[in-house]
N, C-alpha and C positions, 0 to 999 in steps of 0.2 A: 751709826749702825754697829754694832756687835758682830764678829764673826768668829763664829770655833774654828779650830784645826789642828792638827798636829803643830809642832816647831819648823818642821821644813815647811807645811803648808802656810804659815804665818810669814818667815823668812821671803821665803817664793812671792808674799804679796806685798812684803815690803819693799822690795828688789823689783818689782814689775811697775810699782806705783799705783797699788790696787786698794794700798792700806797705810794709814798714815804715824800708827803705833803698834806695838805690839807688847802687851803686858799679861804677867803670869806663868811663872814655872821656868822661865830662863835665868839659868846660873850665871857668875858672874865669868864665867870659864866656857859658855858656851861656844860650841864652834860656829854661830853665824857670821862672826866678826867680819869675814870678807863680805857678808851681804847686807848688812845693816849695820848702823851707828848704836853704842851701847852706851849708857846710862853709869852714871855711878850706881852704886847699890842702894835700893830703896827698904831693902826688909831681909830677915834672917830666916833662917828653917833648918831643923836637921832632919839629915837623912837615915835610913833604918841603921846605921853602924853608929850614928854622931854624931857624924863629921856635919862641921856649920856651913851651910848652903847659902851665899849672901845670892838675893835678888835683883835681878836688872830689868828697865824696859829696850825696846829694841825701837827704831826708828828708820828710815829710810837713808840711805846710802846719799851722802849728801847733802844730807838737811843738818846741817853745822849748825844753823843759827837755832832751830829748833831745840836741839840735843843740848846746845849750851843752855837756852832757858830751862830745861827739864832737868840740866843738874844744878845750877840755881836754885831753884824751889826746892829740889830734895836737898839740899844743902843747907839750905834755911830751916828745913822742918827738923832737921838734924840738928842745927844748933837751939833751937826751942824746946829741944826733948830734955 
């Protein structure tokens, strides 16, 4: 299932256990770090001045072994590019 929300609201349901990932629009600087496990960065973007925005997914607080597999895979697809 898909769920929209703000970044606190996404954070809030990864930290509650209501959500098992959260992908889209989190920098690689975002301040959830105390409520979720972060990702290496999966993608770039700039912001309206320039400045390069690397991308993370976010995960639940916890989920070690999850978060290792997820940089794994984006570590792979990084060296395939």
């Amino acid at each position: 299932m898909w769920v929209l929300g703000s970044e606190r609201e996404l954070a809030d349901g990864l930290e509650h256990g209501e959500l098992d990932i959260a992908i889209g629009g989190f920098a690689d600087d975002t301040p959830w770090v105390s409520q979720a496990g972060v990702t290496r960065p999966y993608g770039e973007s700039l912001d309206k001045h320039g400045k390069t925005i690397k991308h993370v997914m976010l995960v639940p607080p916890g989920e070690n072994s999850f978060l290792l597999k997820l940089d794994s895979f984006l570590l792979t697809l990084k060296e395939s590019q």
